[in-house]
PDB file of N, CA, C and O in Angstrom:
ATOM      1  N   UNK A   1    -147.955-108.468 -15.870  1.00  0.00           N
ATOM      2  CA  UNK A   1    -147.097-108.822 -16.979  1.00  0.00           C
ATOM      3  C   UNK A   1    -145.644-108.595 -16.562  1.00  0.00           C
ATOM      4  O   UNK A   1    -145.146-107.666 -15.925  1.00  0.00           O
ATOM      5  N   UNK A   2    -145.090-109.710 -17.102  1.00  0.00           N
ATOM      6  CA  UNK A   2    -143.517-109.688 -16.819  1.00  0.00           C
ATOM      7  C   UNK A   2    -142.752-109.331 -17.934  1.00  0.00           C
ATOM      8  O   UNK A   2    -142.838-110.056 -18.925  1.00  0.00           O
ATOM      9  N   UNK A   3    -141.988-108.309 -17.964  1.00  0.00           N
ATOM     10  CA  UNK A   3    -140.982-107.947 -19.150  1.00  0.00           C
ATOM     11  C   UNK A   3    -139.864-108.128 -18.701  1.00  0.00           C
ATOM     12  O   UNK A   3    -139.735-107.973 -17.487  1.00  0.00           O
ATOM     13  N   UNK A   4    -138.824-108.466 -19.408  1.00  0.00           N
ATOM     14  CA  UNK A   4    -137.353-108.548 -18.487  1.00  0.00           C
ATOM     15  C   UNK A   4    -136.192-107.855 -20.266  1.00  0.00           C
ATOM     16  O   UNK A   4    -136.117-108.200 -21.445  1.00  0.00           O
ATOM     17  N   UNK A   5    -135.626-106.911 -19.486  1.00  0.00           N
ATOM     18  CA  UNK A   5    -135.037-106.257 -20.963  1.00  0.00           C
ATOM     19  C   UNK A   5    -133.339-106.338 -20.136  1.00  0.00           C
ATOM     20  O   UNK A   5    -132.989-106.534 -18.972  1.00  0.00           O
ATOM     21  N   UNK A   6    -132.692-106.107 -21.264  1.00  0.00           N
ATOM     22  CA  UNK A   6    -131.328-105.648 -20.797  1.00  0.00           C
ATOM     23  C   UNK A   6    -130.927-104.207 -20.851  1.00  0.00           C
ATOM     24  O   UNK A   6    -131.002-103.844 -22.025  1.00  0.00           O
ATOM     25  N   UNK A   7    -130.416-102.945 -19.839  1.00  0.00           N
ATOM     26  CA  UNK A   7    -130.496-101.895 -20.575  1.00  0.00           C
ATOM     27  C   UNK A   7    -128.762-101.158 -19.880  1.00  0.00           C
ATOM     28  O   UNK A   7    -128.162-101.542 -18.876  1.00  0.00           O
ATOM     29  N   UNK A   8    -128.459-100.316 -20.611  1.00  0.00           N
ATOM     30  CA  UNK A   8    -127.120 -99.754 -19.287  1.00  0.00           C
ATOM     31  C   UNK A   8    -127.118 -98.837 -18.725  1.00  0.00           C
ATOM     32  O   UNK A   8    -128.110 -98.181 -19.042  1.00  0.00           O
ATOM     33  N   UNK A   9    -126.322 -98.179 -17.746  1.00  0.00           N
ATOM     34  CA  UNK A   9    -126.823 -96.807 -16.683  1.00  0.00           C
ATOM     35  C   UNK A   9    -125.937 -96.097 -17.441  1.00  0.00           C
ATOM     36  O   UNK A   9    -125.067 -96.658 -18.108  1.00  0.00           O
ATOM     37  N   UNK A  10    -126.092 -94.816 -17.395  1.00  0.00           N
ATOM     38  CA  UNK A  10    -125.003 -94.245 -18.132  1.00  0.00           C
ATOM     39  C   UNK A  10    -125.926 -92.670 -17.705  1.00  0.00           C
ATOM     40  O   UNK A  10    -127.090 -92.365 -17.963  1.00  0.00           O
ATOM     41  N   UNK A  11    -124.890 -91.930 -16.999  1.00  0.00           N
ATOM     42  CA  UNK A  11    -125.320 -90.454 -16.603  1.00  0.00           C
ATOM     43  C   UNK A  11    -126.654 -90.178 -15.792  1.00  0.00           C
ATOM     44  O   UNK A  11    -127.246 -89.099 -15.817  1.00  0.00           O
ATOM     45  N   UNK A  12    -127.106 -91.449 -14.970  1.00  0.00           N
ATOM     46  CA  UNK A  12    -128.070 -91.517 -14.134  1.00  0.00           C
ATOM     47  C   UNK A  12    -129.266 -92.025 -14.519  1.00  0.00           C
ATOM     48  O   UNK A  12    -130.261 -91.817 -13.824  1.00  0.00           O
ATOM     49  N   UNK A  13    -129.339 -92.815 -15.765  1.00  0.00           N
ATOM     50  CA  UNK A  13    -130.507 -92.969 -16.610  1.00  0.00           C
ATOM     51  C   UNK A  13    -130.150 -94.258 -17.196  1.00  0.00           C
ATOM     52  O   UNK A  13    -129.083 -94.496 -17.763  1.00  0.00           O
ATOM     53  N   UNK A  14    -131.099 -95.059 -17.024  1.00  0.00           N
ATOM     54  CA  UNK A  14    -130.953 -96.400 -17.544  1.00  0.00           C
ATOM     55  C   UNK A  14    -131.311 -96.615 -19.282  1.00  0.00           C
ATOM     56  O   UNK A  14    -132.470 -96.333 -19.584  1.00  0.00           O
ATOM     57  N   UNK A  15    -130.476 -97.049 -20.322  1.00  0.00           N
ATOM     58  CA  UNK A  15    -130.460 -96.535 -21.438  1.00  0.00           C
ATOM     59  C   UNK A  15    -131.683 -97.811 -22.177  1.00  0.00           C
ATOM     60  O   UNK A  15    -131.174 -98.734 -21.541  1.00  0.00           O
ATOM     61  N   UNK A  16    -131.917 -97.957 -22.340  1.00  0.00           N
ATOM     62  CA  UNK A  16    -133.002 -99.148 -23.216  1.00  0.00           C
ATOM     63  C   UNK A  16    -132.320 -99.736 -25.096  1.00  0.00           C
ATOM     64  O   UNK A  16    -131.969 -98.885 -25.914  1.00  0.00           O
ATOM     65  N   UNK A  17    -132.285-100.968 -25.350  1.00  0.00           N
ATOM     66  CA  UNK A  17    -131.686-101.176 -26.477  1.00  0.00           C
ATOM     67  C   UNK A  17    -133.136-100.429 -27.793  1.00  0.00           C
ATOM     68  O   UNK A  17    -132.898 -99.851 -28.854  1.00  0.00           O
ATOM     69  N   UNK A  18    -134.525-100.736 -27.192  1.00  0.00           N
ATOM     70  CA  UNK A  18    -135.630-100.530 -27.961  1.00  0.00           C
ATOM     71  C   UNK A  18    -136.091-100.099 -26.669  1.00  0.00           C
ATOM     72  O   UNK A  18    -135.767-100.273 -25.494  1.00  0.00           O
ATOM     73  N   UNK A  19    -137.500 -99.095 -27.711  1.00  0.00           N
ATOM     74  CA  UNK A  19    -138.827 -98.399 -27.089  1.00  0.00           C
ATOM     75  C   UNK A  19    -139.163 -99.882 -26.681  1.00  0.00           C
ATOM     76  O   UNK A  19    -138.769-100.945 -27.162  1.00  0.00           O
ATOM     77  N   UNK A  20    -140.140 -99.569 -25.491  1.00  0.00           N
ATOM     78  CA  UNK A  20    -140.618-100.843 -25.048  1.00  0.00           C
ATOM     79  C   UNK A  20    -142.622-100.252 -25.679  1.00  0.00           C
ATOM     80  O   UNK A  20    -143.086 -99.163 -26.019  1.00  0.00           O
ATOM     81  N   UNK A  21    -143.244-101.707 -25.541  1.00  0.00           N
ATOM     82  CA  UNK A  21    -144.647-101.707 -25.644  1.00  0.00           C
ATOM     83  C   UNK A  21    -145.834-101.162 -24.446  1.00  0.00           C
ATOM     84  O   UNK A  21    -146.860-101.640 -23.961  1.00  0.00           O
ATOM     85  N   UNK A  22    -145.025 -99.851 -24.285  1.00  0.00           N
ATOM     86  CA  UNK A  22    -146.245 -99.315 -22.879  1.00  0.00           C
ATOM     87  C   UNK A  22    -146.989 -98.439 -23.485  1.00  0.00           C
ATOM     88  O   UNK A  22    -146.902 -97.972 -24.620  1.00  0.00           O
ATOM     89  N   UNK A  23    -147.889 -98.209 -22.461  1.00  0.00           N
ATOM     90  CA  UNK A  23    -148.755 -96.752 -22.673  1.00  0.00           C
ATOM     91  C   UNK A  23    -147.467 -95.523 -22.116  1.00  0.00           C
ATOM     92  O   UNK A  23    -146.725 -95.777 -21.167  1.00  0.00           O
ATOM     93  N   UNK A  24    -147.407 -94.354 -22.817  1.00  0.00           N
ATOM     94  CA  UNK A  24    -147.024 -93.132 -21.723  1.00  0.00           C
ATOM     95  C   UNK A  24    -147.851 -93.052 -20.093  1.00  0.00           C
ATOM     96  O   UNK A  24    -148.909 -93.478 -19.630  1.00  0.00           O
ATOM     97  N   UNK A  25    -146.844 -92.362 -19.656  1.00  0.00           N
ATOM     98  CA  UNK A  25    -146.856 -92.355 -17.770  1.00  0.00           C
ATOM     99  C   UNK A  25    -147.091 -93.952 -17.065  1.00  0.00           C
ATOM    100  O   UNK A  25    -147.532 -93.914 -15.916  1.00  0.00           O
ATOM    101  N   UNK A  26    -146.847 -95.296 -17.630  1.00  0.00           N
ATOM    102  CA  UNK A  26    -146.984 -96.909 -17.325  1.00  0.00           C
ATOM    103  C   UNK A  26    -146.705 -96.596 -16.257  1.00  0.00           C
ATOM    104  O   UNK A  26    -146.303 -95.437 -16.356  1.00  0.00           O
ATOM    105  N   UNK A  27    -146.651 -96.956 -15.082  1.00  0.00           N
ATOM    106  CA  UNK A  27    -146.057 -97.208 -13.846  1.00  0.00           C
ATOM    107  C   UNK A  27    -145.765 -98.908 -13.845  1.00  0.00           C
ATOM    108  O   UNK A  27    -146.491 -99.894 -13.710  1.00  0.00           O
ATOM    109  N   UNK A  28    -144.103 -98.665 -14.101  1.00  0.00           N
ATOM    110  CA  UNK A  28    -143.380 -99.609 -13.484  1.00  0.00           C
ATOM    111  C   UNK A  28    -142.728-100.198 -12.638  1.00  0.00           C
ATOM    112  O   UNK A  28    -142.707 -99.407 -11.695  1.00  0.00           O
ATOM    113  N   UNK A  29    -142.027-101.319 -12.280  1.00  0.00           N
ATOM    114  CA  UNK A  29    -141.631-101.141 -11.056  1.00  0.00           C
ATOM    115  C   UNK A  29    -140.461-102.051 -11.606  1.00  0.00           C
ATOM    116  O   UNK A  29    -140.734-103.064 -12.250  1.00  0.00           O
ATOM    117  N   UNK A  30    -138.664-101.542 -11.249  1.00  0.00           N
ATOM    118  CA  UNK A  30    -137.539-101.891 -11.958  1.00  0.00           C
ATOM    119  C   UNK A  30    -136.581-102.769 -11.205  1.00  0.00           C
ATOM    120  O   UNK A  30    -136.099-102.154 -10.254  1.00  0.00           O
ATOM    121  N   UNK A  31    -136.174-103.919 -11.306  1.00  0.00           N
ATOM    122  CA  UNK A  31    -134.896-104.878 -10.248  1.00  0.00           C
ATOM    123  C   UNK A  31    -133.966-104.623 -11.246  1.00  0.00           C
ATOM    124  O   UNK A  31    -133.842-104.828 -12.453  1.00  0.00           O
ATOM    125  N   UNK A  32    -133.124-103.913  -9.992  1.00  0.00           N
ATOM    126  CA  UNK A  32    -132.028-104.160 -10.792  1.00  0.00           C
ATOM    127  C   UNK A  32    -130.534-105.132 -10.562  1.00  0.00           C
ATOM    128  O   UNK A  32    -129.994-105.450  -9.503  1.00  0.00           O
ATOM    129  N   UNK A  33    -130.140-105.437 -11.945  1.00  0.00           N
ATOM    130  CA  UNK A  33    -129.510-107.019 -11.439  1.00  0.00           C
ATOM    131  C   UNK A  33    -128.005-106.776 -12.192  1.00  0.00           C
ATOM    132  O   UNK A  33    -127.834-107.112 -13.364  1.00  0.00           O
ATOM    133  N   UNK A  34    -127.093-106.241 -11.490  1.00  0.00           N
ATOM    134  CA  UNK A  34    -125.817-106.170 -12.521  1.00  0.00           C
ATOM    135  C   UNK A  34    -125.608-107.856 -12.968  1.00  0.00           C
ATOM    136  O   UNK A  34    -126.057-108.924 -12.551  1.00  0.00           O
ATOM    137  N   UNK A  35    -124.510-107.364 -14.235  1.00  0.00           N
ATOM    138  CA  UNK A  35    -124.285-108.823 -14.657  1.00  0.00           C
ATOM    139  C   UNK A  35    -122.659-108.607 -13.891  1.00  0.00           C
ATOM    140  O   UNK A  35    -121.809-107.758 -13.623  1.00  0.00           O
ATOM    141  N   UNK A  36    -122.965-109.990 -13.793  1.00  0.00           N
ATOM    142  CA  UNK A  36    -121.396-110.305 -12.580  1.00  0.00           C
ATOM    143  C   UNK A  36    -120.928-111.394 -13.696  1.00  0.00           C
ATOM    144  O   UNK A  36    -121.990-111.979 -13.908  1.00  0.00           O
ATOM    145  N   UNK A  37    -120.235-111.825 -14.288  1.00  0.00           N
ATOM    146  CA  UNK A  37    -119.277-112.988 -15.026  1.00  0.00           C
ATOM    147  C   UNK A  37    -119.057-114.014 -13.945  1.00  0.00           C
ATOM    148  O   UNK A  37    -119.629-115.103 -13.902  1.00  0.00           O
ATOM    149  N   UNK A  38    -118.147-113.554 -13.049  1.00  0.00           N
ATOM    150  CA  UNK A  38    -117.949-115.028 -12.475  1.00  0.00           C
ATOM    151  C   UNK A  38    -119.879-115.504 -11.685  1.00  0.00           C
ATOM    152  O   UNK A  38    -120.319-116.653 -11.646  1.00  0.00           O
ATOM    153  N   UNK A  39    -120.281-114.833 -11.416  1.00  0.00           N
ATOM    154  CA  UNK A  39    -121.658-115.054 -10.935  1.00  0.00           C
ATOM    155  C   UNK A  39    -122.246-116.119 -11.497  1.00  0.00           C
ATOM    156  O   UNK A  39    -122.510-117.216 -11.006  1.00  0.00           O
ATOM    157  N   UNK A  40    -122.426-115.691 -12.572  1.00  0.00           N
ATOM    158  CA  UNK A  40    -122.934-115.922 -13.993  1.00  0.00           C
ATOM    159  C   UNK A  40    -122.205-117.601 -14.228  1.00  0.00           C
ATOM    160  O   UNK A  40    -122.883-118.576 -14.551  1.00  0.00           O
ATOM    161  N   UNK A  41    -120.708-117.637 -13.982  1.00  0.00           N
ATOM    162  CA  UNK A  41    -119.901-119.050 -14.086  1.00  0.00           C
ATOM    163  C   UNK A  41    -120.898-120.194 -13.249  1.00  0.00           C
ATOM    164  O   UNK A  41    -121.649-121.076 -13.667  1.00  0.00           O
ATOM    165  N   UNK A  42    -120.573-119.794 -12.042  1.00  0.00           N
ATOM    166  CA  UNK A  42    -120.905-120.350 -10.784  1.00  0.00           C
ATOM    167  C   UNK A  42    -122.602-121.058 -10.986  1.00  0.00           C
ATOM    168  O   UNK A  42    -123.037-122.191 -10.785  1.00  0.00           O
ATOM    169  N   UNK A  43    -123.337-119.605 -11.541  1.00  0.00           N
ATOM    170  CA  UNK A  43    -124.860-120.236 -11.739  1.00  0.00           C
ATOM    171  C   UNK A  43    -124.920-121.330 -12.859  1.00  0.00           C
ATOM    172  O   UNK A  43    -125.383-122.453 -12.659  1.00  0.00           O
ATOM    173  N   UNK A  44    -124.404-120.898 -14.066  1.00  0.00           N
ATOM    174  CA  UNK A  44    -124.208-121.941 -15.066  1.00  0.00           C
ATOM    175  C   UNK A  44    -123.523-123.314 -14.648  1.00  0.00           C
ATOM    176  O   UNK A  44    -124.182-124.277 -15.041  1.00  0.00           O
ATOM    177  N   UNK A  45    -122.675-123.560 -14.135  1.00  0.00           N
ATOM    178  CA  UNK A  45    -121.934-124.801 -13.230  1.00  0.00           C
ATOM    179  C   UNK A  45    -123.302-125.636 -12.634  1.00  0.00           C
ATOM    180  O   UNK A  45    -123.733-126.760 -12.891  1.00  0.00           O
ATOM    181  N   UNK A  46    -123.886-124.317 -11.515  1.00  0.00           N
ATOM    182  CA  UNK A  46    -124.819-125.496 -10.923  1.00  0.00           C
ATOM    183  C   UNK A  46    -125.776-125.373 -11.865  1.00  0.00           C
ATOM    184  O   UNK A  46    -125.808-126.593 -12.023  1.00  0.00           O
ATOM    185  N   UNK A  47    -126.429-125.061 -12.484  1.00  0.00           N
ATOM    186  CA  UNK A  47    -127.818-125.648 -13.343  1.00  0.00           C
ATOM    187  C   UNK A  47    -127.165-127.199 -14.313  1.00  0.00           C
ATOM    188  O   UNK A  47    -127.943-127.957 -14.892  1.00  0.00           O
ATOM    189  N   UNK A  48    -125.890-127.370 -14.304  1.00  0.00           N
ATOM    190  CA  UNK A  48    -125.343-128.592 -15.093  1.00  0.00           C
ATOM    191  C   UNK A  48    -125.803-129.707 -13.855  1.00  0.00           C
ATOM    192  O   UNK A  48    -126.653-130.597 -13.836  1.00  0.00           O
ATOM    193  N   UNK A  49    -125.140-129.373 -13.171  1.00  0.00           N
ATOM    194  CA  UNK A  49    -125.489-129.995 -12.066  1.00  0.00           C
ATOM    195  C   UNK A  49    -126.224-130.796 -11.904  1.00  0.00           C
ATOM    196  O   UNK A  49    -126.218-132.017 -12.065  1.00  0.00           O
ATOM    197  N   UNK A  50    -127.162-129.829 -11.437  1.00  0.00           N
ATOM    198  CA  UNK A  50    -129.034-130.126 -10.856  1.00  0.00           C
ATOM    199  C   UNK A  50    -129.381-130.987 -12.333  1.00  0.00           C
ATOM    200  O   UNK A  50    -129.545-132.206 -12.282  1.00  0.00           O
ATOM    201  N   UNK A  51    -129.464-130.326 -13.486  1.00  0.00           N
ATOM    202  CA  UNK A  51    -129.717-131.173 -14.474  1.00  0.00           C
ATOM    203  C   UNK A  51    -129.355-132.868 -14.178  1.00  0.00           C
ATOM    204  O   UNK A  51    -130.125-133.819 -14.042  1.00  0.00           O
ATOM    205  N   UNK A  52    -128.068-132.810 -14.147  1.00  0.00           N
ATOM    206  CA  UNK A  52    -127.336-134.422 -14.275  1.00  0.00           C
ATOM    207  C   UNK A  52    -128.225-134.935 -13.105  1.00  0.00           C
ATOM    208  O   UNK A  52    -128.564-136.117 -13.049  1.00  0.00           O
ATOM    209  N   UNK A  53    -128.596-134.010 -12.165  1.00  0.00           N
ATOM    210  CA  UNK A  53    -129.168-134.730 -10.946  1.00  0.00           C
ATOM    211  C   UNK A  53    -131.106-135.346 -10.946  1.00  0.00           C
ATOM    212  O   UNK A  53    -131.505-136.296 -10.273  1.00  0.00           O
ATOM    213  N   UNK A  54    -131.797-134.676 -11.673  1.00  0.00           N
ATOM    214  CA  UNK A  54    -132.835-134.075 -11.838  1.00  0.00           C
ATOM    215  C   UNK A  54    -133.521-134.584 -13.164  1.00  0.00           C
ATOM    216  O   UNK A  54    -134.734-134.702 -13.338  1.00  0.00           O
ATOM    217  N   UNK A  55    -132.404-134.895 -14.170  1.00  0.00           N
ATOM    218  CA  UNK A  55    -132.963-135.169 -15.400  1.00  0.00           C
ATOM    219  C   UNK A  55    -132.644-136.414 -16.009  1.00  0.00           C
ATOM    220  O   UNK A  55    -131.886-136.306 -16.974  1.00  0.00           O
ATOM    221  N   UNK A  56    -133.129-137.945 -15.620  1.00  0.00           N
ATOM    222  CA  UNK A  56    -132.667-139.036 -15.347  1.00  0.00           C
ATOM    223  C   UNK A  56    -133.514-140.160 -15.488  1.00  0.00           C
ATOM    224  O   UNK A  56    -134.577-140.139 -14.867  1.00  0.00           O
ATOM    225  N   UNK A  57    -133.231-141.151 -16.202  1.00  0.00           N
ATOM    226  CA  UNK A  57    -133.985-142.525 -16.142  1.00  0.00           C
ATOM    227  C   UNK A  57    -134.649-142.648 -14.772  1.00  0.00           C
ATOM    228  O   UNK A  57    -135.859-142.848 -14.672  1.00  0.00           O
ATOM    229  N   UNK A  58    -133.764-142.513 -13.623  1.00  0.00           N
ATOM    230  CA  UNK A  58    -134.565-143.220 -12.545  1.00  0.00           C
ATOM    231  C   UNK A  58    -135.550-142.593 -11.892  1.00  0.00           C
ATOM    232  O   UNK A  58    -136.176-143.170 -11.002  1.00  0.00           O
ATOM    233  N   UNK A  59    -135.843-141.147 -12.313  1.00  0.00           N
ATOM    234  CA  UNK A  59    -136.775-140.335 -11.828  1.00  0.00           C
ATOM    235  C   UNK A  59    -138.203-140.717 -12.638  1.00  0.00           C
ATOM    236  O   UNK A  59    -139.264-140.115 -12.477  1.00  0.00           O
ATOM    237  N   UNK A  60    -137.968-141.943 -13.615  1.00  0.00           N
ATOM    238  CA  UNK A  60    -139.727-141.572 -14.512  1.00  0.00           C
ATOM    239  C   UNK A  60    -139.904-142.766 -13.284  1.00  0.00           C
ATOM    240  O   UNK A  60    -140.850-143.380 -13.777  1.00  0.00           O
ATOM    241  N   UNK A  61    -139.687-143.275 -12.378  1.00  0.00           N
ATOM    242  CA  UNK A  61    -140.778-144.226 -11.209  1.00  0.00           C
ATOM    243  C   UNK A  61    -141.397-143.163 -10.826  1.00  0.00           C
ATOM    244  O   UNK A  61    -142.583-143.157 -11.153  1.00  0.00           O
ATOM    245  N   UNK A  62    -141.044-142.277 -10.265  1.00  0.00           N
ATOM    246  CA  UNK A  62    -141.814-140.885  -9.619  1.00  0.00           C
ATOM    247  C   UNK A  62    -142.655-140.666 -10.494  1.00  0.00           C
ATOM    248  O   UNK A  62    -143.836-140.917 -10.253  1.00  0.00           O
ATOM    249  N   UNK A  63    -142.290-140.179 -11.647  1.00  0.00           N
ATOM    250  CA  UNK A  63    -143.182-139.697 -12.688  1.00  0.00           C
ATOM    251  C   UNK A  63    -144.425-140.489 -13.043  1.00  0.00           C
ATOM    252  O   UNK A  63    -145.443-139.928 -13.447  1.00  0.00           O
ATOM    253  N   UNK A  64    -144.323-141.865 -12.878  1.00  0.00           N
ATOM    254  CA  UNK A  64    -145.679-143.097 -12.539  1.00  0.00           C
ATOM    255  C   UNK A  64    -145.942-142.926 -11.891  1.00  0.00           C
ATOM    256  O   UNK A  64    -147.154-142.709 -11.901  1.00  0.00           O
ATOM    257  N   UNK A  65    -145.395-142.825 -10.838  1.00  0.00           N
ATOM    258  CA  UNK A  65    -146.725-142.788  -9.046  1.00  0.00           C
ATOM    259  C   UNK A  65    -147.304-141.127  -8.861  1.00  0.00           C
ATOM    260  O   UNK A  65    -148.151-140.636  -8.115  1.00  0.00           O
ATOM    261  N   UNK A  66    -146.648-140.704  -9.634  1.00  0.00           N
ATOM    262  CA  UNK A  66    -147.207-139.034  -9.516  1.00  0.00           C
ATOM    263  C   UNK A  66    -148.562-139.173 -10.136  1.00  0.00           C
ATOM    264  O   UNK A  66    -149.579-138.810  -9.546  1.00  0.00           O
ATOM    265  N   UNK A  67    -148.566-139.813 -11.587  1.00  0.00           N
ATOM    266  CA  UNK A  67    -149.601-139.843 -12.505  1.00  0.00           C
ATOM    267  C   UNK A  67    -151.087-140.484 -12.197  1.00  0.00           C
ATOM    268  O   UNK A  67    -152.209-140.256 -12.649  1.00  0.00           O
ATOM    269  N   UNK A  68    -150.509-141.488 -11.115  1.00  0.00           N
ATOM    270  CA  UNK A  68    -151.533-142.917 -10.569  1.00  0.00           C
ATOM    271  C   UNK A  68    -152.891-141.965  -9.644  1.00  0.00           C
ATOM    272  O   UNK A  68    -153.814-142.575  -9.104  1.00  0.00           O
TER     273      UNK A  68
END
């Protein structure tokens, strides 16, 4: 199972907005992903992108010969 929460560090301890749905002693395993803003710009930019590229009249021929 995949959970993905937002939480902040603060005095060595990652703070949680809510209790999450575990058992006591869960063994988890944590990525951690600062939020970067311009990061964040840059990724949003290209997903417009890829969309305009990706999401298109001329792609339903594919979408027929995929189906055939």
């Amino acid at each position: 199972m995949t959970t993905t929460v937002d939480a902040i560090y603060e005095q060595g301890k990652l703070l949680l907005p809510a209790p999450l749905s575990l058992p006591e002693k869960a063994h988890v395993r944590v990525t951690i992903e600062t939020v970067d803003a311009e990061r964040a710009s840059w990724l949003k930019l290209s997903e417009t992108s890829l969309l305009k590229t990706w999401d298109n009249a001329g792609d339903d021929v594919f979408n027929e010969l995929l189906a055939k």
